[in-house]
C-alpha positions as CSV (number, residue, x, y, z in Angstrom):
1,X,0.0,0.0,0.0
2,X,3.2,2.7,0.7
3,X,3.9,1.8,-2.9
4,X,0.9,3.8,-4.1
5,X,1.0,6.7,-1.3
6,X,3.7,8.9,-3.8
7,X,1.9,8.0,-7.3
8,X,0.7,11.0,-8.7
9,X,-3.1,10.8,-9.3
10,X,-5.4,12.3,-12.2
11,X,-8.8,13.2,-11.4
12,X,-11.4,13.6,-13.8
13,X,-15.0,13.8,-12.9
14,X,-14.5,12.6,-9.5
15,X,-12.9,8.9,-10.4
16,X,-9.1,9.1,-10.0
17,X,-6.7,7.3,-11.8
18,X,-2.8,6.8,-11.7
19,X,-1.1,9.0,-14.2
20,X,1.6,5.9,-14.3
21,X,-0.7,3.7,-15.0
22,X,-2.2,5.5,-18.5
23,X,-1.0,4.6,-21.9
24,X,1.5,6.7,-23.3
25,X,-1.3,8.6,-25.2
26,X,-2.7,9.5,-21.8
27,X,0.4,10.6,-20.4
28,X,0.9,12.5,-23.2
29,X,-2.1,14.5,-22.7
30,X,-1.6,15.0,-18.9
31,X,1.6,16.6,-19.7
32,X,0.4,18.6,-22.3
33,X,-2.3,19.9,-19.8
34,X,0.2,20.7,-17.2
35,X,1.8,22.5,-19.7
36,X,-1.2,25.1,-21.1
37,X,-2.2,25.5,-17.3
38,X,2.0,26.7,-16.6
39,X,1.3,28.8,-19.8
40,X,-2.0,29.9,-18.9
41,X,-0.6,31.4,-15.4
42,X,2.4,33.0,-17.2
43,X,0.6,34.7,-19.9
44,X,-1.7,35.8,-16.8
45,X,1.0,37.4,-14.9
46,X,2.0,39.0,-18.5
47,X,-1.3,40.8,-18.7
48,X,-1.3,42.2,-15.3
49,X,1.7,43.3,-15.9
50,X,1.0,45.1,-18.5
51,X,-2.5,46.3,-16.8
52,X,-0.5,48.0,-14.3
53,X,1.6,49.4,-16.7
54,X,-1.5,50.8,-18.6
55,X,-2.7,52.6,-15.5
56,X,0.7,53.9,-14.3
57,X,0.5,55.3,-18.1
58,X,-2.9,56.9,-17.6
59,X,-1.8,58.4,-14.0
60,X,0.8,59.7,-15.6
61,X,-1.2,61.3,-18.8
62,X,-3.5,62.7,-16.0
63,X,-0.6,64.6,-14.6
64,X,0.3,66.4,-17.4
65,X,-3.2,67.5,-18.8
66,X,-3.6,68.8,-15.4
67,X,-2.9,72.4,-16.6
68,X,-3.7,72.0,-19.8
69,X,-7.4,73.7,-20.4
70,X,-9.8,71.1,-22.2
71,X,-11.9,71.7,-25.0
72,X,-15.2,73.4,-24.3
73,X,-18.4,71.9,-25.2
């Protein structure tokens, strides 16, 4: 039973299975997964990096229309 303790597990639809113990087609696909979710959270961290960027931009744009008289209506 200590054999199976440190298998790593799949779960999908609440049955679990042991990722060792897929066919390589399987395995394949597990990795491939882990791989979009590590890009996923990387291409997340891009964009609020450049979210914050965009609005240190605008505070900054803000500042210098400050005395600058806008267009009347």
């Amino acid at each position: 039973m200590d054999s199976n303790k440190n298998r790593p597990i799949l779960n999908i639809d609440n049955a679990e299975y042991y990722i060792d113990s897929l066919p390589d087609e399987g395995k394949g696909l597990v990795n491939g997964l882990r791989t979009a979710d590590a890009q996923l959270k990387m291409y997340e961290d891009t964009l609020k990096m450049i979210n914050i960027g965009k609005i240190k931009m605008l505070e900054d744009l803000k500042k210098i229309v400050e005395n600058i008289e806008p267009l009347k209506k």
